[in-house]
C-alpha positions as CSV (number, residue, x, y, z in Angstrom):
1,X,153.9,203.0,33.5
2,X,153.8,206.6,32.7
3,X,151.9,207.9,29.7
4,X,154.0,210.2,27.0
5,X,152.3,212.9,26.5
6,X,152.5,213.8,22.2
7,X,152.8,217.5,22.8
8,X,155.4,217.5,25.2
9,X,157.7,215.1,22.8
10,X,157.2,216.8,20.0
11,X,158.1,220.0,21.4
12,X,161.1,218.4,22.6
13,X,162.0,217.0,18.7
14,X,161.6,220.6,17.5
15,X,163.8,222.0,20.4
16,X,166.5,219.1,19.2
17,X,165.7,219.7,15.5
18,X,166.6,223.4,15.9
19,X,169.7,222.5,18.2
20,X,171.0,220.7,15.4
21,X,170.5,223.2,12.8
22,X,172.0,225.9,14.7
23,X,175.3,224.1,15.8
24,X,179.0,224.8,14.7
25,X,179.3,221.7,12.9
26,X,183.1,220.3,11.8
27,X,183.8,221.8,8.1
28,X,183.1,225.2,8.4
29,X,181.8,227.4,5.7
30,X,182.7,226.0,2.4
31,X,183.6,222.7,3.4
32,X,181.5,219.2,1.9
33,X,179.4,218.8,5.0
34,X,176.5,216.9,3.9
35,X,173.3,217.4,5.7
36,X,170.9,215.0,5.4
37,X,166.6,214.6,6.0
38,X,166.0,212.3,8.1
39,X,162.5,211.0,9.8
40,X,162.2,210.8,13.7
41,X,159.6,208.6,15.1
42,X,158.2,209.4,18.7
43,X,156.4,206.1,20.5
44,X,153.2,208.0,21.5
45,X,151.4,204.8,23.2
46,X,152.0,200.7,22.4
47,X,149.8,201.8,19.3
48,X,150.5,204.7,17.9
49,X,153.5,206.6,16.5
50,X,154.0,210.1,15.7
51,X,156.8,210.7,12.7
52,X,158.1,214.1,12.7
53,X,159.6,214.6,9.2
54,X,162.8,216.9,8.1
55,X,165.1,216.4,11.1
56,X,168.7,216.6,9.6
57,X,171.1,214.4,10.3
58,X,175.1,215.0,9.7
59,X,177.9,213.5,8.0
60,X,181.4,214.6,8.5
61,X,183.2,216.1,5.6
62,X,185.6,213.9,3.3
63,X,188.9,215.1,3.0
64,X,191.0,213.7,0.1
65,X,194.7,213.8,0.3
66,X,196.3,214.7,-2.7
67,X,198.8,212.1,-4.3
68,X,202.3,212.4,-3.3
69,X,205.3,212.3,-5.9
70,X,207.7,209.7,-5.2
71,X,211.0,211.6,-6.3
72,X,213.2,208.9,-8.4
73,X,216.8,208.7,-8.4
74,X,218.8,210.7,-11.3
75,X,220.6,208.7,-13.8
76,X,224.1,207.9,-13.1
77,X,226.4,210.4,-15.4
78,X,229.2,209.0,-17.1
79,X,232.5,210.1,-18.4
80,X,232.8,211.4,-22.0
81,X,236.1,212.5,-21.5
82,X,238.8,213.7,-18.9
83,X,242.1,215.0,-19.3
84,X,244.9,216.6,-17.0
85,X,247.9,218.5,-17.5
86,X,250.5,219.9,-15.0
87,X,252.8,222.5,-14.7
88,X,255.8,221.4,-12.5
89,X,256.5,223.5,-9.3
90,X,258.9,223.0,-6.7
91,X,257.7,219.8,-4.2
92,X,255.5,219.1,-6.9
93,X,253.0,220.5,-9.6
94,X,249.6,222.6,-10.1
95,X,247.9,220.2,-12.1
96,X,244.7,221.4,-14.4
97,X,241.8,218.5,-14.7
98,X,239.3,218.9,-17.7
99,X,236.0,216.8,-16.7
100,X,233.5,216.2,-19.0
101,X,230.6,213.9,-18.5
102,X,227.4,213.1,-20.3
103,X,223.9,214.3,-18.5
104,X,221.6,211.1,-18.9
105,X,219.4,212.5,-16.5
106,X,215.9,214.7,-16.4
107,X,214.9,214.6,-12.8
108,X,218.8,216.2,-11.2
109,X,218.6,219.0,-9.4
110,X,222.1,220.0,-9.7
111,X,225.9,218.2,-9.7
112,X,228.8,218.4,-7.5
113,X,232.1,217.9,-8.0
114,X,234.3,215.7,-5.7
115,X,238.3,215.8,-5.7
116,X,239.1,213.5,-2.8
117,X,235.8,213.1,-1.5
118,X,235.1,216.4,-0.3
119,X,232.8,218.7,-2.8
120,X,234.4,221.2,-5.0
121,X,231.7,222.6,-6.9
122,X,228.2,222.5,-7.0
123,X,226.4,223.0,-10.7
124,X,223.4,223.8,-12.3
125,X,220.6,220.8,-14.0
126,X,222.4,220.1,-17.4
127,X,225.9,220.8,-16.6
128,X,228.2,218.6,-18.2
129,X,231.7,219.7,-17.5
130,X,234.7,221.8,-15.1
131,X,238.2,222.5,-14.6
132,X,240.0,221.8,-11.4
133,X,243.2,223.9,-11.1
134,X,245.3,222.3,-8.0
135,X,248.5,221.5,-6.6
136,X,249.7,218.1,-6.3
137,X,252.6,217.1,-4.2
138,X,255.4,215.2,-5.6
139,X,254.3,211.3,-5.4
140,X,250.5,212.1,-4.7
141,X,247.4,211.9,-6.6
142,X,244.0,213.3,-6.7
143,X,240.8,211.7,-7.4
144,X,237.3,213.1,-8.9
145,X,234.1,211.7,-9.5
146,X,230.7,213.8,-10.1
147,X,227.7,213.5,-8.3
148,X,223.8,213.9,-10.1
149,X,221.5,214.9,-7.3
150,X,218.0,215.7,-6.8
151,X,215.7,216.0,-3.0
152,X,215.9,212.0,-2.2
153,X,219.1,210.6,-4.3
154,X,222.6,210.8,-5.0
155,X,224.4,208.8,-8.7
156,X,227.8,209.1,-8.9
157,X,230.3,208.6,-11.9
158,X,233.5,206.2,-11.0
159,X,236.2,207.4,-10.0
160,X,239.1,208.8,-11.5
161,X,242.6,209.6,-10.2
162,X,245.9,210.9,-11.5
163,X,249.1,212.9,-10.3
164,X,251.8,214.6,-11.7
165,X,254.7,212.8,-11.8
């Protein structure tokens, strides 16, 4: 077997040693790459070891991901009050719908109105009212219902409908 020759190994662990320290390692400038001391132990002969002390060793940096919000659905609003009137035209009648709901929400990011099923309006956070002005034709009826929104969720009030007859 051939002998190892101490000299020659431990030029070769400084050569490493000073690989290591000059390398591009993953983090970058700034980042929490740890660099650790370490010990390297060269086998000179059966007998005898030669333990070279200060060689670094590298852990990769730990990212932490920040904790995500889990949006939550706005409150249901409910009718406080609604009333209609109408003003009778030929074929039928322009009718005028006060809505008014209560805002037991904190999390909406807006409401729309719905008159049969299509939106109408789109509001602010907070709104609690609007007036539909519409025509009606004689024997028909329109329906409303308003809509709390926010990213992830939709709560709607019931549905209302009335005519002018």
């Amino acid at each position: 077997m051939a002998k190892s020759n101490p000299t020659k190994l431990l030029s070769i662990a400084l050569a490493l040693l000073t690989i290591l320290t000059s390398c591009s390692l993953p983090g970058g400038s700034g980042s929490p790459t740890q660099i650790i001391d370490a010990a390297i132990t060269l086998q000179v002969n059966p007998t005898q070891a030669q333990t070279i002390i200060g060689a670094p060793t590298y852990t990769m940096p730990t990212v932490i991901a920040s904790p995500m919000s889990t949006p939550f659905p706005p409150n249901t609003p409910v009718w406080s009050a609604y009333n209609y009137t109408c003003e009778f035209v030929a074929g039928g009648g322009n009718m005028t719908m006060n809505l008014g709901w209560t805002d037991r929400s904190n999390n909406e990011e807006g409401y729309r109105v719905y008159r049969d099923q299509q939106v109408i309006a789109t509001l602010a956070p907070n709104s609690t009212s609007y007036i539909d002005v519409a025509y009606v034709a004689k024997g028909k009826t329109l329906s409303y219902s308003v809509e709390a929104f926010n990213q992830n969720w939709r709560a709607s009030t019931s549905t209302i409908t009335y005519g002018c007859q």
